[in-house]
N, C-alpha and C positions, 0 to 999 in steps of 0.2 A: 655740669659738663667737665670731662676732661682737663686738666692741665696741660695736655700737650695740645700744642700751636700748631704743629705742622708733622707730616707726616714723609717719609720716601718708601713709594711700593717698588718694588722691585721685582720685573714682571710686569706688565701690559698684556696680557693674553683673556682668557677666559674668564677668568677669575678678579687676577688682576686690575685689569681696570673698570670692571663693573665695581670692584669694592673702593677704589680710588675717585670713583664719579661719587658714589654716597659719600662718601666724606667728606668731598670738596664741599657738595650740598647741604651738606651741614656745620660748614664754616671753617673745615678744615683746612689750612694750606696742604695741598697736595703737589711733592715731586716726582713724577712718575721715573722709573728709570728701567730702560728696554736696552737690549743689544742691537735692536733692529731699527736702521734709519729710518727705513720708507717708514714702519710704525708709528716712531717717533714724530716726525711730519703730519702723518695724517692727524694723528693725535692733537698737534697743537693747530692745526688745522679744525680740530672741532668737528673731525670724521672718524666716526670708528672704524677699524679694520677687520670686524668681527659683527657675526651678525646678532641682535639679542635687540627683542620687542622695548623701545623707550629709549634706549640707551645714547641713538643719536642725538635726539632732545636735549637730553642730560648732560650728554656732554660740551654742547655746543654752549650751552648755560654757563657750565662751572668753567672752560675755558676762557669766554667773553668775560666773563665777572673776574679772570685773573686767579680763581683759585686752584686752577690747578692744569700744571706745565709739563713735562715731558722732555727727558732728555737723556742721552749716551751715558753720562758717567754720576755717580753718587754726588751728593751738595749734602751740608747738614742740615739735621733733624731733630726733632725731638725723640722719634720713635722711627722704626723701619719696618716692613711688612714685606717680606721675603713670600714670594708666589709664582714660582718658576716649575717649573715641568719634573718628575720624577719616575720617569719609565725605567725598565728593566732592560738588565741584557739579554743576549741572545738563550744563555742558563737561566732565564727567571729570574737572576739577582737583580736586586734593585740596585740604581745609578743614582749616587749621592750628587755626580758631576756639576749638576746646575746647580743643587741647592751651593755647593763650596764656593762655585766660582760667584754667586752671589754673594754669599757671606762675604768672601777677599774683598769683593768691589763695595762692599760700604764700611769696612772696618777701617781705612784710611779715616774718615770723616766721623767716628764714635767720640763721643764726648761723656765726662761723667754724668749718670742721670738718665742716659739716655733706656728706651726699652725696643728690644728687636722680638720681631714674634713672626715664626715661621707659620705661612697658611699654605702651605705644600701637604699635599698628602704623602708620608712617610713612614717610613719603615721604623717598629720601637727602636728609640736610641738615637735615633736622629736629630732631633732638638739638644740633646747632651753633644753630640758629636760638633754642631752648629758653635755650641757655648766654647769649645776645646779650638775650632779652628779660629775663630773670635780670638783668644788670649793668646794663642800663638804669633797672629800678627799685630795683638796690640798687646804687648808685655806690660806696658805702664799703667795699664787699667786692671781691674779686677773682673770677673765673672764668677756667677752663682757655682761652678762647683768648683770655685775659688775657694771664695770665702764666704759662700752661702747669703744669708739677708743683709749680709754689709757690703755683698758685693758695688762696683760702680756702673755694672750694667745690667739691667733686669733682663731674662732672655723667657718667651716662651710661646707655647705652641697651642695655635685656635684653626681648627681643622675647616674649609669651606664645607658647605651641606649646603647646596645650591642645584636646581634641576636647571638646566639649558632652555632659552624658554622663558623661565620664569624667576630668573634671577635678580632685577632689582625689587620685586617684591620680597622675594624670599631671603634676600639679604638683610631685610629690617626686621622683617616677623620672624622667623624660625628661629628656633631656640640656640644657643652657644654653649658649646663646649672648650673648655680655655685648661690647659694644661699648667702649670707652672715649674721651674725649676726649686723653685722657693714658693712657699706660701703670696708671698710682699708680690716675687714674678708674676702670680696668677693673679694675682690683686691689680698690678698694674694694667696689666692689658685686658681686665677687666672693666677698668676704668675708660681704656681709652673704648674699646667696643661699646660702650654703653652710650657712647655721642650718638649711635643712629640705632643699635639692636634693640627692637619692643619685645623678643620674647623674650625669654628664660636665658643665663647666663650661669653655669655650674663648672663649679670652680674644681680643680683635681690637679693631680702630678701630672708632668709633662709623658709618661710611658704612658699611661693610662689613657688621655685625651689620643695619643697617636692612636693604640690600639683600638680606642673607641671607634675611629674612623673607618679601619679597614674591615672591622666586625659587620658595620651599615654596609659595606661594598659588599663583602664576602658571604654575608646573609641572604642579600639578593640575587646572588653569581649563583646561589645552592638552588633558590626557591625558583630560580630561573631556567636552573639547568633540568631540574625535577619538571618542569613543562616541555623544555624542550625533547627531552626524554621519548614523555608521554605523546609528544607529536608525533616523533619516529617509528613508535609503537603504533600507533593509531592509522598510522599511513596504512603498516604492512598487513591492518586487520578490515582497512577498506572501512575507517571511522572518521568523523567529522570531531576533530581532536578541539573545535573552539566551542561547537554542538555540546562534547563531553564535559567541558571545564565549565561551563555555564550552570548544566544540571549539575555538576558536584559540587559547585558551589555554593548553591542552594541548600547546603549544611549548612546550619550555625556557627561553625566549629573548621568550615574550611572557609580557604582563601586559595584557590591555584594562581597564581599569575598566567599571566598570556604568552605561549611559546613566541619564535621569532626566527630569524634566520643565523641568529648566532647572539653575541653579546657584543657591545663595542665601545667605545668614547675612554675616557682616559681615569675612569675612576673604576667601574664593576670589573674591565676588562684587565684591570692592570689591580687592581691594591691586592686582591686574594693571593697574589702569588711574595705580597710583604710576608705574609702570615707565613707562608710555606715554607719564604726563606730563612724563618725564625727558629723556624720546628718542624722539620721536614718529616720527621716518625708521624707526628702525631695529628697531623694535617690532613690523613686522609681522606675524608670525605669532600674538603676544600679543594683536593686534587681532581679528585671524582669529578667533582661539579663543572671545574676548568678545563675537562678533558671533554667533557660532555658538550661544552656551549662553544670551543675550539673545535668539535667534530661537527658540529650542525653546519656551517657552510659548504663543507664536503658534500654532506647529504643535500642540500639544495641544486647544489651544481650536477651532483648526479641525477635530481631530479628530470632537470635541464635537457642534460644529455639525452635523456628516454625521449623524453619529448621532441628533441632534434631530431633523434634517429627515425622519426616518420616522414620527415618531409626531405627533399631533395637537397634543396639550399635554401638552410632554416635562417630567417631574419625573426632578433630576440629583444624586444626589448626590454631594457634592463631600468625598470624606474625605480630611482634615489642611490645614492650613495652615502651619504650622511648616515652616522650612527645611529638616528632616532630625528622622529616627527619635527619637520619646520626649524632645523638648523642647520647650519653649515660646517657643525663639526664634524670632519670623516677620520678623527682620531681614530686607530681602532675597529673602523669599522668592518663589519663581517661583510657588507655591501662591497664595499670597496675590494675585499677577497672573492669574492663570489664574483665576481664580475672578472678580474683579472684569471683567475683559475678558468672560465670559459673561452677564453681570449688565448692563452697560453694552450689550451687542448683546441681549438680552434670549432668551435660548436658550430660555428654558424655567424652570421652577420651581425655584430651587435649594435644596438642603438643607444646610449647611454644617455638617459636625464637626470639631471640636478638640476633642480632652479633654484638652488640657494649657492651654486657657485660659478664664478666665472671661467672655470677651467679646472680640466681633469688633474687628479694628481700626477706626478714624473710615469709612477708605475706604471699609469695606464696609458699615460701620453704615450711610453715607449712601445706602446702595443701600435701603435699608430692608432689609437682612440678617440673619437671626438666628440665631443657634448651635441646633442640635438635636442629639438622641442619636443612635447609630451602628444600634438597631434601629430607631428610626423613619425612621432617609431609606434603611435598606436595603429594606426594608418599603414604602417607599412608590415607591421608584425606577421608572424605567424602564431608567435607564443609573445605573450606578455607575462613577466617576471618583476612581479612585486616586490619591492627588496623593504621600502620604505612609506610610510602612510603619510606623507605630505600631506597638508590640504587641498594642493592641488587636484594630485592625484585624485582625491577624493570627490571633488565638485568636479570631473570630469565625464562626459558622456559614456554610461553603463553600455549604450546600444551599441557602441563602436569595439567594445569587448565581444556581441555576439558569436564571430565566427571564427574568433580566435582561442588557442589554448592558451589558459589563463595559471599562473603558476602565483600562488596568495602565500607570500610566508607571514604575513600579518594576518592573516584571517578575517581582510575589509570589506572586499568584492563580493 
């Protein structure tokens, strides 16, 4: 096991404290540390704020046993775990904002020895940049592109590769990626990962670990956009575009993915455009792909419209918002577009479900929008609009769809 004692994650969110509960679980002192009060509460409260299968359990466990607390501002540690958000601007550049203002809030409390490893998905250079704001506000210590493996604090970068869903399993089995600033850096936080990781741990420069992450988003953004594509096409030739992808898969040698109504959540939707902002010449077909899974919501909505334009005063119901199946993340999501862009052209009456959250987001609350159940907008429909394959939805009465226009961007129905 590990040398280090105790840990501060920094972040509470998605990521965050699903990887803060295995740790605790495995003996770690864990300090969480969030900007967000209520968070912070529920958390020591031994309630997640987040939805993901297990995790209540878990947490109410490592809470109650003491291992691991939650709180506003950085306390010391042996190690720190930076896991805070990295969206772009309005231009696709990526917003370093949280990862800095995290770094500042635990550089007070660095100690020689200690090791910091950013699990943020990042743009190359970011882990370097991390180490630079580090020694700015602690001059009396050293950092690896100080003075390399003699530095006093080890710094480096281990990217999440976690589905929604199925997170505390895949936090222990799937393999790691761990970057280093130093050889010693990627040794260390090799070390401490290894208190709960069963798969593979492969050790590399910290540019390389970054870039490795956005490669996984931006391979599936391509492979994703190339279905949605083929959807588009397939509509306008009067083809059953999930009919197509079935038999073409039936090659040895292919693999289509499943179109959808767009792309969404805070990792395929967002890292492709790290890459772009690297290398903007040479990025092309990464742009392609982002302009391709950014235009399918359009295409849904107009689908929509057709479909309104038959009835007088079309009532729509709009089922899921969430980025993808059985979670409550609407990072992102093209749902959550699609649904506001019908509301804003005023299509017709809409009915909005999510049953994985207790209220719309602001965007669509300011439509005057309001959450209902999944038999009353089927019930009331004209057009039923698939946005999201919950299981609900799923185990739902097929005969109640009979005499309604039924709009599938998942291909379920």
């Amino acid at each position: 096991m590990s040398g280090v004692r105790s840990v501060g994650v920094v972040g509470l969110g998605y990521i965050g404290l699903p990887t803060s509960v295995v740790f605790a679980d495995h003996g770690v002192d864990i300090i969480g540390i969030d900007v967000n009060p209520a968070s912070v509460d529920s958390i020591n409260r031994g309630e997640p704020h987040i939805v993901e299968p297990q995790l209540d359990v878990l947490l109410r466990k490592v809470v109650e046993s003491g291992k691991l607390r939650a709180t506003l501002t950085a306390e010391a540690a042996d190690a720190f775990i930076i896991a805070v958000p990295t969206p772009f601007r309005e231009n696709h550049e990526p917003d370093l904002a949280y990862i800095e203002a995290a770094v500042r809030s635990i550089a007070p409390v660095l100690a020689k020895g200690n090791l910091v490893v950013l699990e943020s998905t990042a743009p190359v250079g970011a882990t370097d940049r991390m180490s630079e704001w580090l020694a700015a506000s602690r001059p009396d210590l050293t950092f690896p592109h100080q003075a390399g493996e003699a530095s006093d604090i080890r710094v480096a970068h281990c990217p999440e590769r976690v589905l929604p869903g199925q997170i505390l399993r895949e936090l222990v089995e799937n393999d790691r990626i761990i970057g280093g600033l130093t050889p010693k850096c990627a040794q260390a936080a090799s070390d401490l990962y290894r208190v709960f990781v069963r798969g593979q741990i492969k050790l590399t420069d910290a540019r390389t670990a970054e870039m490795a992450k956005l490669t996984e988003n931006a391979f599936r953004d391509v492979n994703i956009a190339f279905a949605n594509e083929l959807s588009v096409i397939c509509d306008g030739l009067g083809i059953d575009v999930w009919e197509l992808i079935g038999l073409a898969n039936l090659h040895p040698r292919v693999n289509i993915l499943n179109p959808g109504p767009g792309v969404g959540g805070h990792c395929i939707a967002v890292d492709p455009w790290f890459i772009v902002a690297a290398d903007r010449q040479n990025s092309r077909l990464i742009q392609a792909a982002r302009a391709v899974n950014d235009g399918k919501p359009h295409f849904v909505a107009d689908k929509v419209k057709q479909a309104a334009a038959k009835f007088a005063r079309p009532v729509v119901a709009c089922l899921g918002l969430a980025y993808k199946a059985n979670v409550d993340d609407l990072r992102e999501s093209p749902a959550v577009d699609i649904v506001h862009m019908l509301a804003t052209q005023k299509v017709g009456e809409l009915l909005v479900v999510e049953p994985h959250v207790d209220a719309l987001p602001a965007s669509l609350q300011a439509l005057d929008l309001q959450l209902t159940t999944y038999a009353n907008a089927v019930e009331r429909a004209d057009i039923v609009l698939l946005l999201v394959d919950h299981a609900q939805f799923m185990a739902g009465d097929r005969a109640l769809l009979k005499d309604k226009v039924v709009i599938d961007t998942r291909g379920v129905l």
